[in-house]
Each structure stands twice: as C-alpha cells, then as structure tokens.
N, C-alpha and C positions, 0 to 999 in steps of 0.2 A: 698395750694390754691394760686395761682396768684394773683394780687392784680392789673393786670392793664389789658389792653383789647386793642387786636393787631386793629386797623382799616386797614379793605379792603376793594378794591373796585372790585363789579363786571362790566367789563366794555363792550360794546359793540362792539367791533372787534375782529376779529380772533386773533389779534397779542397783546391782553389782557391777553392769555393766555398762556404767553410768560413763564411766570414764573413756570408754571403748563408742560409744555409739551417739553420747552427746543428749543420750532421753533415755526418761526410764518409762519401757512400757510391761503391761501387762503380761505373766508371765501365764504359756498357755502350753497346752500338751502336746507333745510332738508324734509322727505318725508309727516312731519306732518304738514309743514309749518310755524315751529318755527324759529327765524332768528338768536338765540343766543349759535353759537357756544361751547358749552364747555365741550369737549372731555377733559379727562385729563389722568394722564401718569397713569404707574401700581405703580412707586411709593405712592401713594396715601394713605391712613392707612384705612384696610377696620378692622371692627368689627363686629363679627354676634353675634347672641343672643340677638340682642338688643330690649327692652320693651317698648311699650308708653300705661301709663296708665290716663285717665281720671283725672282729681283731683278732679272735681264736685262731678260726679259720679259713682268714682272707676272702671268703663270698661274699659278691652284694645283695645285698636285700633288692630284692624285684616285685614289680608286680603283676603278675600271670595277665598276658593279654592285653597289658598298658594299663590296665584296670578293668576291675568289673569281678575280679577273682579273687583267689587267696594272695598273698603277701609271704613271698618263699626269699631264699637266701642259698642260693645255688649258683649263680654266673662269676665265672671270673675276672670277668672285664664290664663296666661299666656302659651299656647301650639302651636303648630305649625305655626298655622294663625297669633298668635300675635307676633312671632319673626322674626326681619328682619338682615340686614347687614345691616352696615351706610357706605360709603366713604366718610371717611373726606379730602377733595381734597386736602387742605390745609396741610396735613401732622401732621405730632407728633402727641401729646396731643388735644383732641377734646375739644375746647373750645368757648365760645360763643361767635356767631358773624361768626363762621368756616361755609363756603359750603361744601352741603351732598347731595349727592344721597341716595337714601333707596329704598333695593328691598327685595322682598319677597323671598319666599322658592325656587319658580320655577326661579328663576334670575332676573323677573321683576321689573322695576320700577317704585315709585309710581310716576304720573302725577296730572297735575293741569293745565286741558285742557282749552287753552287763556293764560295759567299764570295764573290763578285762578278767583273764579266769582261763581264756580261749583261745584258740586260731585270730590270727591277723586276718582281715580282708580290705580290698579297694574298691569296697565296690558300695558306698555312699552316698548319695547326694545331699545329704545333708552336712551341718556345720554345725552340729549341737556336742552333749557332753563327749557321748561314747566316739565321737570325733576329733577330742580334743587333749592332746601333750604338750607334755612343760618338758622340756629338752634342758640338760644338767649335763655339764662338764664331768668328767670323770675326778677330774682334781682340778683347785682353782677355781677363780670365779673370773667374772668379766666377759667380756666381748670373747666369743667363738669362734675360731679360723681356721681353714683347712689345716686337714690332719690333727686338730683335737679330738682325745677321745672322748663320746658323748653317750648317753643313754636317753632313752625314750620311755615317761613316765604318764601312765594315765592319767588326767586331770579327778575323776571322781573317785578311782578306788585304790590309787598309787601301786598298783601292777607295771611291771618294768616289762620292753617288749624284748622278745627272748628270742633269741635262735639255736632251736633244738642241738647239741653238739657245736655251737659253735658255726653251722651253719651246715649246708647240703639237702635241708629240706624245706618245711614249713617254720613259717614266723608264726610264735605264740605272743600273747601280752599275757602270760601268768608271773613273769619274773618277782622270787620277795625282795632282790637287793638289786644292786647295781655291781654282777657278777661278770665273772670271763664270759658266757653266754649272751651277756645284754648288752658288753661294750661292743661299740660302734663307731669307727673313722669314718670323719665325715668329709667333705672334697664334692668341690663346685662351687662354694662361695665366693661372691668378688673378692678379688684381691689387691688391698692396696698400693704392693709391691707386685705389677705385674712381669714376670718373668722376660727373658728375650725371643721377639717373632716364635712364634708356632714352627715346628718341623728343623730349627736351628736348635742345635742342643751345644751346650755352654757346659760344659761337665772337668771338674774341680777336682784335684784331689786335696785331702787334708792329711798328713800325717799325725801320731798319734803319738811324736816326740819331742812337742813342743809346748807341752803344757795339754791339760786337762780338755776335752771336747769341749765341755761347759763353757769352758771361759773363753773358745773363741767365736761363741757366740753372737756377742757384742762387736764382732771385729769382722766374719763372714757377711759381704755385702751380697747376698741371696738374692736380691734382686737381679741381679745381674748375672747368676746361675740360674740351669736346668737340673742340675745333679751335684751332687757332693761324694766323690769316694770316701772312704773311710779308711785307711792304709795305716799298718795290715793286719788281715783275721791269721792269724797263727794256727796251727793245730799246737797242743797241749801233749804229753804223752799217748795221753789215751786219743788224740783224735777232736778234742772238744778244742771248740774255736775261742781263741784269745786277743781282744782287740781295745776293750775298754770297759769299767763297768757300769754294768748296766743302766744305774740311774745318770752317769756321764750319757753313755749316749742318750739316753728317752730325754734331758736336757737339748741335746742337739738334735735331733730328730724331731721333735716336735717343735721346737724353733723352725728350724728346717722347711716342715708340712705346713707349717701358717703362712708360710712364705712361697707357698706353691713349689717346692722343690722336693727333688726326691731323693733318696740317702740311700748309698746301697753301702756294704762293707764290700773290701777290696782284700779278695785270698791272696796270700804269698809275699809278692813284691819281691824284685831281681835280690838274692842272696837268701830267700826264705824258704828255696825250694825243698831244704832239709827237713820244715817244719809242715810241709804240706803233699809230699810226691809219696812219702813211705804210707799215706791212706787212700789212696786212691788204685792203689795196686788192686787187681781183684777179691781177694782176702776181704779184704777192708773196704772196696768202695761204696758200698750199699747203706752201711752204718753210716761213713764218712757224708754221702749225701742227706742223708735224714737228720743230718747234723746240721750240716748248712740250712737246708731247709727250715729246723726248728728255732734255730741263732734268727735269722732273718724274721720268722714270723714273729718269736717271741720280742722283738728289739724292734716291732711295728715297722721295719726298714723296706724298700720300696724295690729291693731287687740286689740280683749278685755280679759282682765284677770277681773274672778271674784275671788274675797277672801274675802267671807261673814265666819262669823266664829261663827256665831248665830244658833248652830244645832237647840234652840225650836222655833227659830222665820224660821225656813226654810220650810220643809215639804212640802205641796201637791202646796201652792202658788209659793215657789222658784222653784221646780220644771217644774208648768205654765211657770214662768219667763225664765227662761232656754231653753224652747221650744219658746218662743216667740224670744227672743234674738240671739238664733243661727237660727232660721228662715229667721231674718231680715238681721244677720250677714252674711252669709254663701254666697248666691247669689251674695255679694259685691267682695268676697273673702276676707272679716276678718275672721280670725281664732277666735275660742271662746276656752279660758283656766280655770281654774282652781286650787286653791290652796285649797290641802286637807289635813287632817289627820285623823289618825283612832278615836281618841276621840270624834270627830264631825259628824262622819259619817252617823250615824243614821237620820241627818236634811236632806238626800236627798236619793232617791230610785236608786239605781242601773241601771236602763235604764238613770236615768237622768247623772249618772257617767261614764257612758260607752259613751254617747252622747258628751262630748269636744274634740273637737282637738286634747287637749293631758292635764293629769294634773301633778300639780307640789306637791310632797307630803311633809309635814313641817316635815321633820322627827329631830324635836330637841325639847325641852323647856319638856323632862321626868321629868326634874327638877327644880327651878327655885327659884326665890325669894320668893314663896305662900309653899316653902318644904325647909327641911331642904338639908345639902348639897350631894350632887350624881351627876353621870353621865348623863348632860343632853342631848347629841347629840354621842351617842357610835356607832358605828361601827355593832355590831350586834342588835342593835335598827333599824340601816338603813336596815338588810338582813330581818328581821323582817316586816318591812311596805313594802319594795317592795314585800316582797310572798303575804303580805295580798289583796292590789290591781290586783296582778295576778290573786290571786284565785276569787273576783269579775269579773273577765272580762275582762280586759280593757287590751289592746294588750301592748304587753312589751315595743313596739316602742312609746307607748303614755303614758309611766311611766316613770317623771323626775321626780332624787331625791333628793331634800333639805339639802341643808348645811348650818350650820350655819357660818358668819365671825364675830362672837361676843358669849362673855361666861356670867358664873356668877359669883359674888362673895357671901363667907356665911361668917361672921365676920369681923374683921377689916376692913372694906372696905371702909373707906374713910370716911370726912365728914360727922360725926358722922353715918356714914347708917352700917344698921348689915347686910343687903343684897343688891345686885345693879343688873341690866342690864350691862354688861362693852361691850366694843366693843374691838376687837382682840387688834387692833393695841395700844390702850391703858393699855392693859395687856403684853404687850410688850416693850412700854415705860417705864413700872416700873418693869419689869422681861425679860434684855434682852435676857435670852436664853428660854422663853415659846416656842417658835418655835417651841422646840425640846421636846416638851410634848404636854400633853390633862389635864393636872393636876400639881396645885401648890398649895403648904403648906406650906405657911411662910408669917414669921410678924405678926402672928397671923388671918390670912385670910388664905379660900381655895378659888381657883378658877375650874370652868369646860371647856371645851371650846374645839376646836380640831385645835389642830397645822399638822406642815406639813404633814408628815408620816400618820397620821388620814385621810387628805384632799386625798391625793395620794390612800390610799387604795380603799376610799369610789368613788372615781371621775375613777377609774379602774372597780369597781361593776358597776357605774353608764352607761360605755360604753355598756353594757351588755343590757341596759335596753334604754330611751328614749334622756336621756342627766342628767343635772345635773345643779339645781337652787340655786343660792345662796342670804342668806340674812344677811347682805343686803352690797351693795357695798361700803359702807361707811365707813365699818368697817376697811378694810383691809389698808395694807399701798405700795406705789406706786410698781409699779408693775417692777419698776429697782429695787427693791431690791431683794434678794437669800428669804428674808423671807416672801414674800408678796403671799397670798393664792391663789389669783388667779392664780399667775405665777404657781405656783405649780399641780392646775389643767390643767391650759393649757399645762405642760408640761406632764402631766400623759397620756394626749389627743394625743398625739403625739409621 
C-alpha cells in the first residue's frame, strides 16, 4: 500500500487535459450542454468486472438493463447489472483521489445529470464532465484494493453518489459528505495475491486468544486462503455478539478484502454453547438473528459461520434458528456455514444440513486428552466423514474437510501435564524433523498430529470434494518455510 496521495487537479480548459491526451485542443460545446471537456487518450488503464456494494445495506449498485437506464442498488449478489469497467484516466494503479469514468455492459456511462443534484443513470455516450468521478478511499490514501471502502465524487460539482437508505432502490449523486449512504465496497480489481483455484475453498480459522486481529495481520499469508473464520462471536448477557473490537477487526478485514479473502465471524465454538444456545430459544431467536445480522453488516464481514457443538441443546429450536438466520442472511448475500462432525450430528435434522452454503467437517480429535494415546486426525478417518456427509445429501461441492494444524501429547508432556492440546509448530520446535511424520515416541511422550505428507494427501482428497479447512491458523509456522502446513496445502492446490 502507498502511504502518500498524488494531488490533482481537475481544471477547467481544454488545454487541462494536456497531460491526458498529449495536445491541447480547442475547447467546444458538447451536445448535453456540459462545458467540461475531458476526452482522454486510450492509454488510460480500463478494469471490467468491477463491483460497488452498499456498506449499509450490502446491495450492489446495478444498472437497469446493462445500461441505458437508471443506476439502482437493489441485487444481492453481483451479475451482469452489477459489473461495470472503471477508466482510470489517470493511468497505472487505481488509486484515491484518481478520475474515472464507469460504464456498463452495453458501453454506457454512468451520468450525474447538472454534475449532480439527481438520479444516477447509464445511459451516456458520452465522456465529458457530467460523466466524470474522482473515486476516494473512505480512510487512507494510496493504491485501492478489493474490499476498500470507497465513494464516488462528481468531478464538477462534488456531489457524492448516494444510495437512498443504504440501498434497495434508486442511486442519487446528491450526497454533501462521504456518509453511511455513499460508502461503497468495492471488489473485482486484479489482485496481486491471487487466491487458490476457483471452486477450491481454503478456509482458516483464526482464534482471537492470541493477540490482537491486528497484529496477525502481518503474519496471515491470505494469499493462500479463501476465508478466515474469526473464533468466537459470544453472545453477551443480553445477546449482543462479543468477538473483538471493532476497529481490530475493520484492521483485519480490510487487510483481508485487499487480499481477495473473505471474513466471516465464527458463533460459539465447542464449550461456548452456554454463551449462544440460551438465544436461540424461541423467546429470543428473532432479536438474536437481527443481531447476527447487524454484527456482520456493521464489521463489513463477508458472511456467518455457525459452530455450536452442543448436539442436546440443538434439535428442533437450532433448527428454527437456522431457518430464521439464513432467511435473513441470504437476500443480503451473506453466506451461512457450518462446522460439523459425525459425533454431534444427531442435534440437527438433515434438511437443516443440506440447508448451508457449504459445511466444514472437524474430521480430527478421534483421540485426545479425555483417551488414551491414538490416532487423532488419520487419513482414512478423513475418507470416512466425507462418504458419511455425501451419503446425507449435501453436494460434494459443499463438503469442506478439516485438518487439523495442531496434535496431542500422552505422557511426558511437559510441565508436569500427562496429556496436552500442542500446536504443530511447537511439536516442531522440540522435534525438528516431525515434519516428516504423524507420530513421535520419545522422551518418554507420544505425540498425534499430521505432518506434511498426511496434509498433501488429505488437501488432494479435499480437491475432490468442497475445499479444505484448517484449524486453526495459529498453529502452523510462517509460511517461508519448506515445513509450514499451509504451504504444503497450497502447493498440493496447485
């Protein structure tokens, strides 16, 4: 990211555009009656596919017909209507503060009839003022990248363009500031950390008891993910979700979104179910959803993962919640996920499993600290859960499968403990060649866990199927090294 912000100026003569077009010519009337010349060359850096989504209200900004019409902000998912070109007139890296034109599918450009005041339309052919925005980061300066927030500023009479509430109907350009109404997430820009293969999902969890989101910013190699859980949103007394604050996450989330990745928070997690089952009851679960819901849009986040892990407190109510949640979820275009295993399976009925997005199945902890020592995360344990979820229903493309980046120990284990929870890369630290196993016996300790060769096989099975989730990211150790887990999956990916 850039750290400084070029100023320009748009100027009002033909020979302004000197710098844009290489000649200054005569400056002449155009047939809309706009006076502000600003034709610019083909050098220019055009971008299609580009997105603008509501931040209020999570709608995209579309435009009726591909163009030719109004400029509305009603779709919840991004198709035809909602992707445009940008010309950044400016050249190179699109950055804030840069002039743009934006036209739809049929070549049109949007307009802001006066220079703004009015209704949005696409239906232009021209390339003069009332065609013409200077796109500004919401915060910060420099180079622009998916999932920053941006607004969109008239070039002549600095009207900001507006979506009524937030979005669900028509686009104006009256805006006076750079308001909840005028921010806009943007998505479709190339990216220079491109994600892994299309339809292979790489999904991360992060816990949030190991220091600050912020600061694992620097250390999350995103390129190599499709998702990032955020583990875990709590309820509070009253119900209100507790996970990090907020300017932690908008640090990691917008890290995150530049990086083509998508952030959801993670309800519950095995032992939370105190702090999430007593709102879901009927009483409560209608508030409790409008809560989720509000958490997620307000924290810009890309979708929700449930991991209740309470099979007798689930049944017929988590169920209700389920259907109320992806109700509310879905039309926004949040995705609603999942984390399951066959142990717990029985707390939810089969229409409600077949009903996510897609889920994530924990295929590890066979063994553990509560058993004596075994294989807790083997290889045909994993071929095992994935038939079982096939045989349920649920489309191969929406079965991702769990790996673990952390083992166990049974005896000598340290610090007087006869068993532990260990994380990889600390089973590494005291065994530098584990890499090269799933199993160590010495010093009087065993340990379980899956080194490379395990990861590669299992992350090969996994293309087969939805993608493949790991828990949790903390484990593992930087991703410049030859022994680092994820590397190892990304490179099985590939």
């Amino acid at each position: 990211m850039l750290h400084f912000e070029r100023s320009r100026m748009f100027l009002r003569t033909a020979c302004s555009v000197l710098f844009l077009t290489s000649a200054c010519t005569p400056a002449s009337s155009s047939p809309d009656g706009q006076d502000d010349a600003t034709e610019t060359s083909s050098g220019a850096l055009v971008t299609s596919g580009v997105s603008f989504k509501t931040v209020l209200g999570n709608r995209y900004v579309g435009a009726q017909n591909n163009g030719g019409g109004a400029v509305i902000a009603t779709a919840t998912t991004a198709q035809a209507w909602e992707k445009f070109s940008v010309d950044d007139i400016n050249g190179g890296a699109l950055e804030s503060g840069d002039t743009i034109f934006i036209s739809a599918g049929t070549g049109q450009y949007f307009q802001a009839a006066n220079g703004g005041g009015s209704t949005l339309n696409a239906a232009s052919s021209n390339r003069l003022g009332w065609e013409t925005f200077r796109i500004v980061k919401q915060s910060g300066s420099g180079a622009i990248a998916n999932g920053d927030i941006v607004g969109l500023q008239t070039v002549t009479t600095g009207h900001w363009v507006s979506a009524e509430n937030g979005g669900g109907g028509t686009v104006f350009a009256y805006g006076a500031a750079l308001g909840p109404w005028e921010q806009l997430t943007i998505s479709g820009l190339p990216s220079s950390q491109p994600p892994p293969p299309s339809g292979t999902r790489v999904v991360g969890y992060l816990p949030n008891w190991y220091g600050s989101y912020a600061s694992w910013v620097s250390k999350v190699d995103f390129a190599k993910l499709t998702h990032v859980n955020l583990a875990f949103a709590l309820g509070d007394a009253n119900g209100r979700l507790q996970l990090a604050p907020a300017s932690d996450l908008a640090t990691f989330v917008n890290a995150a979104h530049a990086r083509g990745v998508k952030v959801f928070p993670s309800l519950c997690g095995g032992g939370g179910d105190s702090r999430i089952t007593p709102f879901y009851q009927p009483d409560k679960v209608d508030a409790f959803v409008d809560e989720i819901i509000n958490f997620v849009v307000s924290n810009n986040m890309d979708g929700i993962d449930v991991d209740v892990e309470a099979p007798d407190r689930m049944g017929a109510a988590y169920d209700t919640f389920i259907a109320k949640l992806i109700a509310k979820a879905r039309p926004r275009g949040l995705p609603v996920t999942a984390a399951v295993s066959q142990w717990m399976q029985y707390g939810m009925s089969d229409t409600t499993l077949r009903s996510f997005d897609f889920i994530t199945i924990m295929s590890y902890d066979n063994a553990g600290t509560w058993t004596g020592p075994g294989e807790h995360s083997s290889y045909s344990q994993a071929v095992t859960a994935l038939s079982y979820y096939e045989n349920k229903g649920v489309p191969r493309n929406k079965i991702v499968l769990g790996v673990p980046f952390y083992g166990y120990c049974w005896g000598n284990c340290g610090n007087g403990q006869s068993s532990s929870y260990v994380l990889y890369k600390d089973i590494l630290a005291r065994y530098p060649n584990a890499w090269n196993s799933d199993w160590i016996n010495a010093d009087g300790a065993q340990y379980s866990y899956n080194g490379l060769a395990t990861l590669r096989s299992k992350t090969a099975l996994a293309k087969q199927y939805g993608g493949i989730m790991i828990w949790e990211l903390a484990g593992d150790v930087s991703t410049s090294s030859d022994q680092s887990l994820l590397r190892a999956i990304d490179g099985a990916l590939h």
